[in-house]
SEPA-764680 format. One record per atom (N, C-alpha, C): residue number from 1; residue in one letter; y negated, x negated, z. Coordinates in pm, whole numbers, plus 50000, padded with zeros to 5 digits. Layout:
<recs>
REC  seq  type     c2     c1     c3
REC  NUM     a      Y      X      Z
...
</recs>
This chain:
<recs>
REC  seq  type     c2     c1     c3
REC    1     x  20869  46248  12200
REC    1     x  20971  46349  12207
REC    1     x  20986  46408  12066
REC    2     x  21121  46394  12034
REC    2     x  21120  46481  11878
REC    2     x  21101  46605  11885
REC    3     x  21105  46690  11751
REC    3     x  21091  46790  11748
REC    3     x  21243  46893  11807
REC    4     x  21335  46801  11758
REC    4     x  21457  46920  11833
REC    4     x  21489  46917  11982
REC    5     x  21420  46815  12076
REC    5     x  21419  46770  12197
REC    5     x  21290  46877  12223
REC    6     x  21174  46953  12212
REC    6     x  21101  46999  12202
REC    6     x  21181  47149  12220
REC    7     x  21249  47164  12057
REC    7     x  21349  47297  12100
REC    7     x  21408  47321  12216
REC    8     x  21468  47208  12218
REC    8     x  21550  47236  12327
REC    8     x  21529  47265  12476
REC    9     x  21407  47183  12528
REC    9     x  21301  47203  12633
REC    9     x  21271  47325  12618
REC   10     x  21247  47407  12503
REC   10     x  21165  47571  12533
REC   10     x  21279  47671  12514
REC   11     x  21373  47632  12494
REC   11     x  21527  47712  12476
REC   11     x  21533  47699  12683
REC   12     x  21526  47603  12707
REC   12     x  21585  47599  12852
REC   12     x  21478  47675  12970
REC   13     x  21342  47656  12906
REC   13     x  21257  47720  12951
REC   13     x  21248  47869  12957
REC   14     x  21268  47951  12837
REC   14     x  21257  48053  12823
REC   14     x  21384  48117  12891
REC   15     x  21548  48028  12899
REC   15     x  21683  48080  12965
REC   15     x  21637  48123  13093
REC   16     x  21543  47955  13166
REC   16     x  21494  47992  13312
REC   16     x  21404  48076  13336
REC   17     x  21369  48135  13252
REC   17     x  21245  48239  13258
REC   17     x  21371  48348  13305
REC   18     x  21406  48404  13224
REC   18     x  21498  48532  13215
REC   18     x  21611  48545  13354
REC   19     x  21646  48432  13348
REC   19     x  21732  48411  13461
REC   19     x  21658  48408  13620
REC   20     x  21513  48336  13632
REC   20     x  21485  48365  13743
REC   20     x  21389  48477  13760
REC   21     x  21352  48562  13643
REC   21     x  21254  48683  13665
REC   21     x  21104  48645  13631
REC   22     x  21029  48745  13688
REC   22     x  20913  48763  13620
REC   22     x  20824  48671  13755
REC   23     x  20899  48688  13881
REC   23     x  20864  48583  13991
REC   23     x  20831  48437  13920
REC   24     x  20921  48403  13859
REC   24     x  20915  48256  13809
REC   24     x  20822  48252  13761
REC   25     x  20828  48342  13614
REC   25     x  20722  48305  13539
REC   25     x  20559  48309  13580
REC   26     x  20572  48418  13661
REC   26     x  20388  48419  13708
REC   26     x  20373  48263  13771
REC   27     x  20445  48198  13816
REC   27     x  20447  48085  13912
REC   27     x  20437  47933  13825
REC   28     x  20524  48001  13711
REC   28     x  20509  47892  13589
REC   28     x  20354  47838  13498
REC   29     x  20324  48003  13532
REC   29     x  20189  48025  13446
REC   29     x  20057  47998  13539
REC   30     x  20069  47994  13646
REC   30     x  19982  47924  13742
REC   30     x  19978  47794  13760
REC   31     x  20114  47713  13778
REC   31     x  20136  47567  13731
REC   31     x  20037  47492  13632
REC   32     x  20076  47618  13482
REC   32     x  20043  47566  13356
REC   32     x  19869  47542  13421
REC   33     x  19844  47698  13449
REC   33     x  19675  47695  13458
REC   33     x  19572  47610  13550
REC   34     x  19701  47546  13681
REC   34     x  19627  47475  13749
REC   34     x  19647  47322  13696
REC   35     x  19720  47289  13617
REC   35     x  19763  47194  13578
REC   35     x  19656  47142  13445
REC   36     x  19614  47274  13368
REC   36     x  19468  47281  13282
REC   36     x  19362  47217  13381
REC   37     x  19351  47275  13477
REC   37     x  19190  47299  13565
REC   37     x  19192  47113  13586
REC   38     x  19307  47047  13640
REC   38     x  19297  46936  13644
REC   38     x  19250  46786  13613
REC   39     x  19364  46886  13454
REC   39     x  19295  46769  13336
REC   39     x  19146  46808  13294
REC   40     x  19130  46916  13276
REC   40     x  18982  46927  13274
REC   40     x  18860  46844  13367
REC   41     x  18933  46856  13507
REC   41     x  18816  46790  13593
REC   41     x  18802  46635  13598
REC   42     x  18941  46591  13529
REC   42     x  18977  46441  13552
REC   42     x  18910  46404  13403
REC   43     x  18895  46495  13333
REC   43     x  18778  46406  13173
REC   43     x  18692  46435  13231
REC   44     x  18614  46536  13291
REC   44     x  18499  46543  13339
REC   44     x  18469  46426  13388
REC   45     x  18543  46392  13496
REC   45     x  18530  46293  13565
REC   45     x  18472  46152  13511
REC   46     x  18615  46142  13375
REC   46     x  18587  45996  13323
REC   46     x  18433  46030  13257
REC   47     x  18393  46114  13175
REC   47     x  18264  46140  13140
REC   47     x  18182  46059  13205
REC   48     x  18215  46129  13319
REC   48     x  18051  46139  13400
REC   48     x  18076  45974  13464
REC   49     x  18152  45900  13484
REC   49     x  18133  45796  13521
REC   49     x  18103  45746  13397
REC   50     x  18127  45779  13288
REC   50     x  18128  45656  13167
REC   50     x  17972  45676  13130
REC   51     x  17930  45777  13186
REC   51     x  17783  45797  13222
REC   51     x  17726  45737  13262
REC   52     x  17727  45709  13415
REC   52     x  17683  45643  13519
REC   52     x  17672  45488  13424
REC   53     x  17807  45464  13414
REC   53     x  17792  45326  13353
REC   53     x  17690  45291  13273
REC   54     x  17716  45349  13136
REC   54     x  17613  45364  13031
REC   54     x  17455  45359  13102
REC   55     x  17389  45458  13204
REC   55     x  17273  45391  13299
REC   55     x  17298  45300  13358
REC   56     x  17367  45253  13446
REC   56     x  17338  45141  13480
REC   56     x  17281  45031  13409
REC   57     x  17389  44999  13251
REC   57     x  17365  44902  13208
REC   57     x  17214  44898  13095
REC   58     x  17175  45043  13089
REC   58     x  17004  45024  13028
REC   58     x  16932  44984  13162
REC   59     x  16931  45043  13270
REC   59     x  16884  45021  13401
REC   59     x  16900  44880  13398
REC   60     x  16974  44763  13372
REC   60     x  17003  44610  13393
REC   60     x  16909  44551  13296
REC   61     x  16936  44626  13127
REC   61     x  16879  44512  13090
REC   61     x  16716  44616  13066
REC   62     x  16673  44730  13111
REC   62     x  16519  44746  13155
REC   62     x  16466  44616  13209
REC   63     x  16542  44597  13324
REC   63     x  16471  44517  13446
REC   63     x  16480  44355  13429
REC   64     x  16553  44345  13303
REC   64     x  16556  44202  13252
REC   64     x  16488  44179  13155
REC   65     x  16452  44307  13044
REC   65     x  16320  44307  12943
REC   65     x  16175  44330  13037
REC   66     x  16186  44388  13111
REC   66     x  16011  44457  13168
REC   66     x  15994  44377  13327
REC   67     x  16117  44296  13383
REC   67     x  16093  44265  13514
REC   67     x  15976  44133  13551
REC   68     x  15905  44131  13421
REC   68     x  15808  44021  13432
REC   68     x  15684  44105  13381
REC   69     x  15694  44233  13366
REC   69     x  15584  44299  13345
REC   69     x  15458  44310  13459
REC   70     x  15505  44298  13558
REC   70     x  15332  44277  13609
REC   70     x  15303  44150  13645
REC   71     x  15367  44069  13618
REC   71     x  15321  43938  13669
REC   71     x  15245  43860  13504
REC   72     x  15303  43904  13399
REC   72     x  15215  43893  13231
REC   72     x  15095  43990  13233
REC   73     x  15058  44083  13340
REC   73     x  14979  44181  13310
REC   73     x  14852  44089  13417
REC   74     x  14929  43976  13481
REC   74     x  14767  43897  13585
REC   74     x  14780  43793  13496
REC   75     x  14815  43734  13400
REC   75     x  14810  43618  13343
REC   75     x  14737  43680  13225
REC   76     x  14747  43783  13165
REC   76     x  14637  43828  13091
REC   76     x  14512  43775  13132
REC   77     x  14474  43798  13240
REC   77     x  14298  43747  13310
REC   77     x  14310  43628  13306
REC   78     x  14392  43529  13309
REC   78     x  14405  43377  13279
REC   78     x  14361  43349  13120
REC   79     x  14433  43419  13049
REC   79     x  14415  43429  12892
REC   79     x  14298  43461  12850
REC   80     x  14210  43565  12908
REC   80     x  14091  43600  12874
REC   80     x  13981  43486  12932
REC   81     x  14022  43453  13055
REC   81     x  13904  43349  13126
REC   81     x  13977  43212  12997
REC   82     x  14055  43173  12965
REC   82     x  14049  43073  12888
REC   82     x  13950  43093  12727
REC   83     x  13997  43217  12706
REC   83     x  13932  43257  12578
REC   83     x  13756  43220  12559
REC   84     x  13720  43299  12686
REC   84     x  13567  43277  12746
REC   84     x  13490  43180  12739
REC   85     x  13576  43075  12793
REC   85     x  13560  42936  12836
REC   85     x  13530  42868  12707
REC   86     x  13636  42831  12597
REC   86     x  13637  42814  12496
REC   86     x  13509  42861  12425
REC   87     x  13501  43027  12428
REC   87     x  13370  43053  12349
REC   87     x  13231  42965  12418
REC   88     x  13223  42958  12515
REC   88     x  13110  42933  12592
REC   88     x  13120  42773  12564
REC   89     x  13205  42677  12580
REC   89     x  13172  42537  12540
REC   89     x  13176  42526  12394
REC   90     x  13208  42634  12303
REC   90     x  13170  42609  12186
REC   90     x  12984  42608  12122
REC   91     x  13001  42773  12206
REC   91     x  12858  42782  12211
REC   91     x  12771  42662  12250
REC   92     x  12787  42632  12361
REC   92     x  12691  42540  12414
REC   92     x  12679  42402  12354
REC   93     x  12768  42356  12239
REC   93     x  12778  42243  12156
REC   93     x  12896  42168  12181
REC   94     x  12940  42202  12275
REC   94     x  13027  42094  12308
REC   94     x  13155  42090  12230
REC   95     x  13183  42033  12149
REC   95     x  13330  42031  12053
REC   95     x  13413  41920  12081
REC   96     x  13394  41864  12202
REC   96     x  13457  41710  12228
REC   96     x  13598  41769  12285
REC   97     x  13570  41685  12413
REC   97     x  13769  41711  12509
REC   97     x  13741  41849  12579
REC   98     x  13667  41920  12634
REC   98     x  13692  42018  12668
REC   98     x  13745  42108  12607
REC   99     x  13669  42172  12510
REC   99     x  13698  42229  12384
REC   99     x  13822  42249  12335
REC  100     x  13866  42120  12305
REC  100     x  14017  42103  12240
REC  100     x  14115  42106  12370
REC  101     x  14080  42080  12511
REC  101     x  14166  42139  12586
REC  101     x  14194  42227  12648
REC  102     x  14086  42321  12644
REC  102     x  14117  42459  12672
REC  102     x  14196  42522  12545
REC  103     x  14148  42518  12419
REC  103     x  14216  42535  12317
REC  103     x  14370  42498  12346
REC  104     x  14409  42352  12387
REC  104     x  14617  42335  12408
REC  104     x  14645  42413  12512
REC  105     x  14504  42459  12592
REC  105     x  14585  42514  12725
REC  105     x  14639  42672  12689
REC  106     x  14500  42695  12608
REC  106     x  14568  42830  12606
REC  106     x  14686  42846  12445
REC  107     x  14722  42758  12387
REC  107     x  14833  42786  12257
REC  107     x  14931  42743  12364
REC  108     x  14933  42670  12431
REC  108     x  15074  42679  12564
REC  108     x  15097  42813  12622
REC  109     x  15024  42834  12653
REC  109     x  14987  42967  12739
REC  109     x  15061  43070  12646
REC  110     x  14973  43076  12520
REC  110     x  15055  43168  12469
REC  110     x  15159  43184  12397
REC  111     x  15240  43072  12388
REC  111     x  15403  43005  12380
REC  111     x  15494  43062  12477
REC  112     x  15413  43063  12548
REC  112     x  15500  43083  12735
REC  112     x  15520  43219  12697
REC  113     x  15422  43314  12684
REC  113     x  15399  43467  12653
REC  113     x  15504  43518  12593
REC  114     x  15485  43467  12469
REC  114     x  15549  43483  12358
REC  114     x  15693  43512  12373
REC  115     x  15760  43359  12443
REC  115     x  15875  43297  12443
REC  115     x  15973  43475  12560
REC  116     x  15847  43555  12651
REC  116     x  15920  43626  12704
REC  116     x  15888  43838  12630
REC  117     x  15840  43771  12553
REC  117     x  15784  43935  12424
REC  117     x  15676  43948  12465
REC  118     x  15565  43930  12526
REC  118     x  15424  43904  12549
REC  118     x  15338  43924  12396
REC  119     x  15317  44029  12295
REC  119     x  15216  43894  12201
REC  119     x  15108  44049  12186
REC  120     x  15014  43967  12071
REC  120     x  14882  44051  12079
REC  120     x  14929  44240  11991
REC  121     x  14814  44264  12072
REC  121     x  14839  44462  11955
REC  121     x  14764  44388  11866
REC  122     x  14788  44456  11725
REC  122     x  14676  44393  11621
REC  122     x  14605  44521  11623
REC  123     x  14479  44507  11544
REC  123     x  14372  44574  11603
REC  123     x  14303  44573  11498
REC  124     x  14192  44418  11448
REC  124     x  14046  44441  11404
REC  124     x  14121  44491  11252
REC  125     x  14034  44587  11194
REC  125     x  14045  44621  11018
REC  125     x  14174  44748  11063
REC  126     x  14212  44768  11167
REC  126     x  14341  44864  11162
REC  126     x  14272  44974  11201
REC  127     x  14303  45078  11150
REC  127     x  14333  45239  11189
REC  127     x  14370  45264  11342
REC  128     x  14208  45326  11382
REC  128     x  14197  45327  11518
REC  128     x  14383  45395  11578
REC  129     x  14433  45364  11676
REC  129     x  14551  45413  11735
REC  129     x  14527  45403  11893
REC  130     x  14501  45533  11952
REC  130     x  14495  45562  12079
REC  130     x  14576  45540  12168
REC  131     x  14744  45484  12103
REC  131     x  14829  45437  12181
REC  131     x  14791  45292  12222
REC  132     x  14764  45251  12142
REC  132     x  14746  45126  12131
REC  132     x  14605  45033  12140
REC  133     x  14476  45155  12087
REC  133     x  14291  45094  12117
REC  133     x  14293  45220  12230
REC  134     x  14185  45089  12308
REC  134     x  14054  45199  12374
REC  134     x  13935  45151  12326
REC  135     x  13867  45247  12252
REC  135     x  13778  45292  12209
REC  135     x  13669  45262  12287
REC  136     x  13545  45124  12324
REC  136     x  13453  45161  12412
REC  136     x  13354  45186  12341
REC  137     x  13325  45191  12222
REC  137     x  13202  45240  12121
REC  137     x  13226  45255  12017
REC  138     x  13117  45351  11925
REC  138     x  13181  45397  11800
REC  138     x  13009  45327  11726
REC  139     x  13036  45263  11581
REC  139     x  12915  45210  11564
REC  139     x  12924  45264  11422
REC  140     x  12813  45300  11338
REC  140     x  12746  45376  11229
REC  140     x  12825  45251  11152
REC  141     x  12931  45223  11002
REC  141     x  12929  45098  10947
REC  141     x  12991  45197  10779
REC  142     x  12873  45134  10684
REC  142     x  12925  45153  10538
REC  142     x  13056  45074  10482
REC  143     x  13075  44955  10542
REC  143     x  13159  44879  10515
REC  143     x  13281  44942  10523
REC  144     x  13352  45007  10652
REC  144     x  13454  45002  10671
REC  144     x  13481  45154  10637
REC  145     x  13613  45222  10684
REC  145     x  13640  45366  10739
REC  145     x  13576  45388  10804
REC  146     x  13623  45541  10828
REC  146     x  13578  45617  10926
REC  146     x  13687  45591  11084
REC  147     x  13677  45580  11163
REC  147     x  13791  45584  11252
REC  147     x  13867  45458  11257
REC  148     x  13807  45319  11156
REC  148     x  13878  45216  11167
REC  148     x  13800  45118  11254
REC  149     x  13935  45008  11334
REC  149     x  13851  44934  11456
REC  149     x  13783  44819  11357
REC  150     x  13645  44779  11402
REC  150     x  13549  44679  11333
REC  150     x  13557  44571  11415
REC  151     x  13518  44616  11556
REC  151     x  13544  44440  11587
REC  151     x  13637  44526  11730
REC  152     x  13730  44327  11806
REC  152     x  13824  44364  11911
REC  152     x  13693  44277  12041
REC  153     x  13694  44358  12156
REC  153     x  13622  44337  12238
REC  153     x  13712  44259  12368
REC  154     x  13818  44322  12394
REC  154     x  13944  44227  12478
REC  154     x  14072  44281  12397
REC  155     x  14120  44175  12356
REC  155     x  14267  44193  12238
REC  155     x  14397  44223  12390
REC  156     x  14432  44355  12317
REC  156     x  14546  44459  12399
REC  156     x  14685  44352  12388
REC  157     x  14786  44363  12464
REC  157     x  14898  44269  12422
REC  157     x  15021  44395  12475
REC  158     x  15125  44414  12421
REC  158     x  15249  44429  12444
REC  158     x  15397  44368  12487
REC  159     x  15450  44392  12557
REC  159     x  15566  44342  12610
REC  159     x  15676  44422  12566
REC  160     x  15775  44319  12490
REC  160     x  15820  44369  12395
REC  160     x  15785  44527  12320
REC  161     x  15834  44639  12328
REC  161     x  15772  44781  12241
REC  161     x  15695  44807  12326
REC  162     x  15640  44807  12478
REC  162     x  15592  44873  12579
REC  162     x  15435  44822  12551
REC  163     x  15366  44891  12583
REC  163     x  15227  44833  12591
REC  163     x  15200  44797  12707
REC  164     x  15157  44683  12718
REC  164     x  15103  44614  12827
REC  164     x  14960  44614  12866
REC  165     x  14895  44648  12759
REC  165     x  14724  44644  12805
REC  165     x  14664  44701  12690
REC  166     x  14585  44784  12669
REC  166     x  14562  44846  12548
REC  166     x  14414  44750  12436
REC  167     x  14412  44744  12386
REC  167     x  14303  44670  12301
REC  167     x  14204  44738  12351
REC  168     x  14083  44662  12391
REC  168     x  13912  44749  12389
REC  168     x  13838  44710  12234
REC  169     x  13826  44826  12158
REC  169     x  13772  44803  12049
REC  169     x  13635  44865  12036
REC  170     x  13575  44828  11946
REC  170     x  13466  44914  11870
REC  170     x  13487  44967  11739
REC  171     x  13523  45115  11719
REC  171     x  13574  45192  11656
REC  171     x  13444  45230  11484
REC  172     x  13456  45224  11334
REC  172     x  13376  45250  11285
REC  172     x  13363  45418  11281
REC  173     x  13217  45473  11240
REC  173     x  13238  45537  11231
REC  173     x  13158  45664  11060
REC  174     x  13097  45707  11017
REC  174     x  13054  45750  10915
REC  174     x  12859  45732  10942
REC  175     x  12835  45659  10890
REC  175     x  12663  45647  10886
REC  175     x  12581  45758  10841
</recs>
């Protein structure tokens, strides 16, 4: 609408004002105000759905990043009993086919992990972090810091940013 089409609309407005009284206008001005309340409730509206939306779609892909979170949190105990295994036929001499196949079983294993954000907290030589170590002993060591982890006792893993299992460390501490 141009600007003299604009005039002209409030020229005709203000004639009908005068011409039908002060009746009109209170009636005009209630129009205007309910006609505000409207558009007001109808952005509200779009808001709050464009809301809703916006959750839903973190709500979708939550449950498509974390919806394998407890089923990586029992394959952990698979990972550790392989780890075990490995130490224990190393120990015991054996370096033949066992050895090396628990070893492919578990670099598969942890391919698979990986491939869905599965991987280890790092830990040994790091700056104890309570988000991330539990702490099951604190041992006297000149070597290291104060408060830094010395050795990892079961290595913590995360799924994608979330922690999935916290590291059990042994924490140094001042001799």
């Amino acid at each position: 609408m141009s600007e003299h089409d604009k005039d002209l609309q409030a020229e005709e407005i203000a004639a009908g004002e005068a011409r039908n009284g002060p009746d009109q206008s209170a009636r005009a001005d209630q129009a205007e105000q309910t006609a505000a309340d409207l558009r007001e409730q109808v952005l509200r509206g779009a808001a709050e759905l464009e809301n809703v939306r916006r959750r839903a779609a973190r709500d979708v892909e939550n449950a498509h990043r974390y919806g394998i979170e407890r089923f990586a949190r029992e394959l952990l105990a698979v990972v550790d009993s392989l780890e075990m295994g490995r130490e224990a036929a190393r120990n015991a001499g054996d370096s033949g086919a066992v050895a090396e196949g628990m070893d492919a079983t578990l670099r598969l294993l942890m391919s698979v992990l990986e491939k869905f954000g599965v991987t280890p907290v790092e830990a040994e030589g790091q700056p104890f972090d309570p988000e991330a170590h539990e702490a099951i002993m604190t041992q006297p060591s000149a070597e290291a810091a104060p408060d830094t982890v010395i050795a990892v006792v079961q290595p913590g893993y995360r799924i994608h940013e979330r922690l999935l299992r916290p590291a059990r460390v042994i924490v140094a501490r001042a001799p």
